[in-house]
C-alpha positions in Angstrom: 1.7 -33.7 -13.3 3.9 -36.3 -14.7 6.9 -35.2 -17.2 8.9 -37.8 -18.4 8.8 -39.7 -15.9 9.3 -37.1 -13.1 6.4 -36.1 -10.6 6.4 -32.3 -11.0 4.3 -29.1 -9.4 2.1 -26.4 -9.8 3.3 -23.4 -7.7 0.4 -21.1 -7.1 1.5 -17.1 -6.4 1.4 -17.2 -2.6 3.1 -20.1 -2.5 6.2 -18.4 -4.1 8.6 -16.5 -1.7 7.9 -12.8 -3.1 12.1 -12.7 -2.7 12.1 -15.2 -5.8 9.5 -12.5 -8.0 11.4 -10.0 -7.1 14.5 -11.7 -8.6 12.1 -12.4 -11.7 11.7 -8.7 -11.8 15.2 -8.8 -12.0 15.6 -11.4 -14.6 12.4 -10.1 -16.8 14.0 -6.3 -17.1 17.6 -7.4 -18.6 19.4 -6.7 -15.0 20.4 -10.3 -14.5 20.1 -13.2 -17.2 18.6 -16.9 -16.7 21.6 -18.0 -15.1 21.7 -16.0 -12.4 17.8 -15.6 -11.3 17.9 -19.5 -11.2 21.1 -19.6 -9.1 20.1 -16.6 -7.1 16.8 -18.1 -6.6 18.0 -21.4 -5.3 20.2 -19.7 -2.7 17.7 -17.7 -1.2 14.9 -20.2 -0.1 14.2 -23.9 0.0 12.9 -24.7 -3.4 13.8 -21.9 -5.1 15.0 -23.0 -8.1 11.5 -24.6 -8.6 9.8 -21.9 -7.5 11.8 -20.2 -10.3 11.6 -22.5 -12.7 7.8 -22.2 -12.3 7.7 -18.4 -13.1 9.3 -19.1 -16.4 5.9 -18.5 -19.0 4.1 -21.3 -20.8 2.4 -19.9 -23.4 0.4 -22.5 -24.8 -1.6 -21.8 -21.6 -1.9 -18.7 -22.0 -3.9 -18.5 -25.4 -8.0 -17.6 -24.6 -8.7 -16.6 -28.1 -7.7 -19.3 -31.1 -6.3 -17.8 -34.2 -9.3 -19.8 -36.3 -12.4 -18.1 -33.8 -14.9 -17.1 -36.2 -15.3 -13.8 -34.3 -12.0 -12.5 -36.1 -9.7 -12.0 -38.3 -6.2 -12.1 -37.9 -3.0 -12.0 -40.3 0.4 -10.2 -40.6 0.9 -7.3 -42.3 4.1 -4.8 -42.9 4.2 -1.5 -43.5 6.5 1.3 -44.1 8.6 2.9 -40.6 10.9 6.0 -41.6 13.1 6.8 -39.1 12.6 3.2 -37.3 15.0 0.2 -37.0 15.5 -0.4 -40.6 12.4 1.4 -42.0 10.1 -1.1 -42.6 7.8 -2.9 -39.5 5.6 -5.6 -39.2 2.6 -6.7 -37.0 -0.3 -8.5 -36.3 -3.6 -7.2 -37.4 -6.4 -8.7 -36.3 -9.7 -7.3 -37.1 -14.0 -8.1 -36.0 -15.8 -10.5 -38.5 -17.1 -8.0 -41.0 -16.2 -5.2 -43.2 -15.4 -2.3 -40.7 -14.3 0.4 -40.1 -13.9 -0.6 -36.9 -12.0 1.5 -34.2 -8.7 0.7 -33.6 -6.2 -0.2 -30.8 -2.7 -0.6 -30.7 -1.7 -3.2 -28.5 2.7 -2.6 -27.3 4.8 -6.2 -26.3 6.8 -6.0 -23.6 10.5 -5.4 -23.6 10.8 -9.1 -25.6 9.2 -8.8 -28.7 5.5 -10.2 -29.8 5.2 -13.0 -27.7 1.9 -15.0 -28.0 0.7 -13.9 -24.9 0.2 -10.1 -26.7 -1.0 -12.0 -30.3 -3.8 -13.5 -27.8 -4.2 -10.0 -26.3 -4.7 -8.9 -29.9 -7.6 -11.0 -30.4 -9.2 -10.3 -27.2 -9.5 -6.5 -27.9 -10.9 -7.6 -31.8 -13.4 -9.9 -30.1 -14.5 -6.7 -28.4 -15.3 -4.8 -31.7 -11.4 -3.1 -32.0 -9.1 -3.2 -34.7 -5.8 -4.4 -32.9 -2.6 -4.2 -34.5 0.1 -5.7 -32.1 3.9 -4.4 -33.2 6.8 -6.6 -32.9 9.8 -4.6 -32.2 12.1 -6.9 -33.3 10.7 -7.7 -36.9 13.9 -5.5 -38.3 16.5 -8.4 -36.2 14.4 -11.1 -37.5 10.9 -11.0 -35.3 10.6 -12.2 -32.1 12.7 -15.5 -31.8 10.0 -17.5 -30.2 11.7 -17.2 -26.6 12.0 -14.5 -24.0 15.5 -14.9 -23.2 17.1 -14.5 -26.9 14.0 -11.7 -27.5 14.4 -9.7 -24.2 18.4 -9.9 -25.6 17.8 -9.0 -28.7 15.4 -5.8 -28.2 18.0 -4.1 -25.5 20.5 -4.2 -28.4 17.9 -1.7 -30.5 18.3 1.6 -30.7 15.7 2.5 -28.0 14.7 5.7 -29.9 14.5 4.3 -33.1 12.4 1.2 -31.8 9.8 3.6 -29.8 9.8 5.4 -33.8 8.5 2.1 -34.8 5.3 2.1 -32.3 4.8 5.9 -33.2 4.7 4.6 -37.3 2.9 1.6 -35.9 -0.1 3.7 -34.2 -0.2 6.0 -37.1 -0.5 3.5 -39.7 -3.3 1.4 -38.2 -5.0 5.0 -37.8 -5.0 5.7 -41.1 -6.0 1.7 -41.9 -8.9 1.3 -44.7 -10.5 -0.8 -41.8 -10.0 2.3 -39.3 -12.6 4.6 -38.6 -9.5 6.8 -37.2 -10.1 7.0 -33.9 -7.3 5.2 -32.0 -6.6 4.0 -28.7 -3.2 2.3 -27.4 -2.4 -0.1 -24.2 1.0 -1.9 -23.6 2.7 -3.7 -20.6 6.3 -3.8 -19.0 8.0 -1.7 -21.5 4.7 -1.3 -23.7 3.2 0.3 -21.0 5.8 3.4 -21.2 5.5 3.3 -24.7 1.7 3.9 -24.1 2.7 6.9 -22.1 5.3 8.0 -24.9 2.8 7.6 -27.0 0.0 9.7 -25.2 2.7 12.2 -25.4 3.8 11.9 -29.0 0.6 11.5 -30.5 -1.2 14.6 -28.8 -4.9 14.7 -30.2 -4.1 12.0 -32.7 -4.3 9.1 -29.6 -8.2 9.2 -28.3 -7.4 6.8 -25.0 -4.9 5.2 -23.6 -4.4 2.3 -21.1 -0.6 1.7 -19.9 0.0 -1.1 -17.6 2.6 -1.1 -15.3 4.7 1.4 -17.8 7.1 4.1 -16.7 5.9 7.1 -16.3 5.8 9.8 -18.9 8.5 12.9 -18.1 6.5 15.0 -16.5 7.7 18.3 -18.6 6.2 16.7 -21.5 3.1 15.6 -19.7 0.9 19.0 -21.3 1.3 17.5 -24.5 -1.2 14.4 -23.4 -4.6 14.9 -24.7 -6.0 11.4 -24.7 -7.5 10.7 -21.3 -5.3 7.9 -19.7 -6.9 4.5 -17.7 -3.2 3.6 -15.6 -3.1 -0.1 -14.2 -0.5 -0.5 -11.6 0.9 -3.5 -9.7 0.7 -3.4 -5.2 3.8 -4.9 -5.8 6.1 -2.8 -8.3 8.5 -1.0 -6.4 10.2 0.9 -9.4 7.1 1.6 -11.3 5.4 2.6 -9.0 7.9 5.0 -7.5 7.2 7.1 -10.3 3.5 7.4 -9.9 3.7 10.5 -7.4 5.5 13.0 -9.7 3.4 11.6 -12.9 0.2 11.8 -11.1 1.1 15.6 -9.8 1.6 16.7 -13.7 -1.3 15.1 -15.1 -3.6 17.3 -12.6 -1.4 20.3 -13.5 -1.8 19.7 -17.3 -5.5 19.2 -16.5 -5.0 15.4 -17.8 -8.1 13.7 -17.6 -7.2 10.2 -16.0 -8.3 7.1 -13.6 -5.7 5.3 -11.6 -5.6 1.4 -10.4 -3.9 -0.2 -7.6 -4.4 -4.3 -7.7 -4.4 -5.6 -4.0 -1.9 -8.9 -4.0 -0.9 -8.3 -7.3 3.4 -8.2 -8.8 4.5 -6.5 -11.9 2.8 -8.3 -14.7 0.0 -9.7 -13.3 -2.3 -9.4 -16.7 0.4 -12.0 -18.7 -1.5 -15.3 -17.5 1.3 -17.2 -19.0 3.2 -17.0 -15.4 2.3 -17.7 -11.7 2.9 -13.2 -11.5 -0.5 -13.7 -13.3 -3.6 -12.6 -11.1 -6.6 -13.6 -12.7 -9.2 -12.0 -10.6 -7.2 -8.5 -11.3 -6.5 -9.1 -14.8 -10.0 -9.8 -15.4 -11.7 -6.8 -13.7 -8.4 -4.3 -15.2 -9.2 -6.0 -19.2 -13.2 -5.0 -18.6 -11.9 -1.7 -17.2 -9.9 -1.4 -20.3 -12.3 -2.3 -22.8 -15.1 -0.2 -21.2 -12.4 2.9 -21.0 -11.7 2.3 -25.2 -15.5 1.7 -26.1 -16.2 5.1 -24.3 -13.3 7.1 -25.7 -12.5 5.2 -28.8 -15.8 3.6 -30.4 
């Protein structure tokens, strides 16, 4: 397409050297910052840097939902968070058309704050009959920024244990919402995916189902805790995540953890966010109807 004047591309996933997504990887967990994926990048293929460039989200593509469908719902609300950040929270509560109680799911950002990839994610479980609440993180630093790069900054420099406080707070308040019927379900991604495990374990009976994508794995002495039977969606491509599975998977079955496991064929780390080329959208099609099948048999 033209861009000021410059003819520029598409780049389609197998089109991008997987050297350049694993750099992303890189880039999209805090362990290098722009400068260097795009300079790393660049040296370690022809084209690189626009393959790069190209992995960098757009997220006015990645709305399916619009904020005015007639379906839902949707405004901000805060609540109180003792123990969080700065003991107060805010998030993005979208609800069905109608007046409830509706079910409830907690939707977890990724380690960047509440991008508008997880506000569309948001409406897409509250077109399915779910009260959503999606958390943003960094509402006590001043929200998410409106760009990965200062939000992925600014939610390393939280205190980790006081921000995963804040989902805990987060997941209990929507329980207890007038519009909840109190049966709660959670599902995150990236870091929100962990949290989804932290949360199965925190939570205990409180959590009814739970859907982690991609997440790090729970610590396997506290698996026992986990009552809520868990749906995990995992990447073929997700070296560190993955690595983890083995030793998760061996204490669910020793806790007696009732669970279903994933692996997406030609798939990276964050294939669900379809506002990047990582996006897959025959996987993140068939893992959301998976998701929403596991929550309206666990949670509704």
């Amino acid at each position: 397409m033209a861009d000021g004047g410059i003819l520029t591309r598409t780049w389609t996933q197998a089109e991008i050297d997987q050297r350049v997504f694993d750099l992303y990887d890189e880039y999209c967990h805090g362990r290098i910052d722009r400068r260097v994926f795009l300079t790393r990048a660049a040296a370690v293929t022809v084209g690189g840097l626009a393959m790069a460039e190209a992995l960098l989200p757009q997220y006015a593509r990645a709305q399916t939902i619009s904020f005015t469908d007639p379906r839902i719902k949707a405004r901000y609300v805060t609540y109180p968070s003792p123990g969080g950040s700065s003991g107060q929270m805010r998030g993005y509560l979208v609800q069905p058309a109608g007046s409830g109680p509706f079910p409830a799911i907690l939707v977890i950002h990724e380690n960047r704050g509440l991008n508008p990839y997880i506000e569309d994610v948001a409406r897409r479980a509250a077109t399915e009959g779910f009260l959503a609440l999606a958390p943003d993180g960094l509402f006590p630093v001043g929200g998410y920024p409106g760009n990965d790069d200062d939000g992925r900054a600014l939610q390393a420099k939280l205190d980790q244990a006081k921000l995963r406080t804040d989902m805990v707070n987060s997941a209990r308040y929507l329980k207890a919402h007038e519009l909840s019927t109190g049966k709660l379900g959670a599902t995150g991604f990236c870091w929100g995916g962990g949290t989804t495990n932290f949360l199965a374990v925190t939570l205990g009976g409180d959590l009814q189902a739970a859907v982690p994508y991609y997440g790090a794995a729970a610590e396997t002495a506290s698996v026992p805790s986990i009552k809520a039977p868990l749906l995990l969606q995992y990447a073929e491509t997700d070296e560190r995540i993955n690595a983890m599975w083995p030793a998760f998977e061996a204490a669910l079955k020793a806790a007696n953890v009732p669970y279903q496991m994933y692996i997406y064929p030609g798939t990276q780390h964050g294939f669900h966010n379809n506002s990047t080329p990582r996006y897959q959208e025959a996987a993140a099609k068939l893992s959301w109807e998976r998701t929403i099948a596991h929550f309206k048999k666990y949670v509704a």
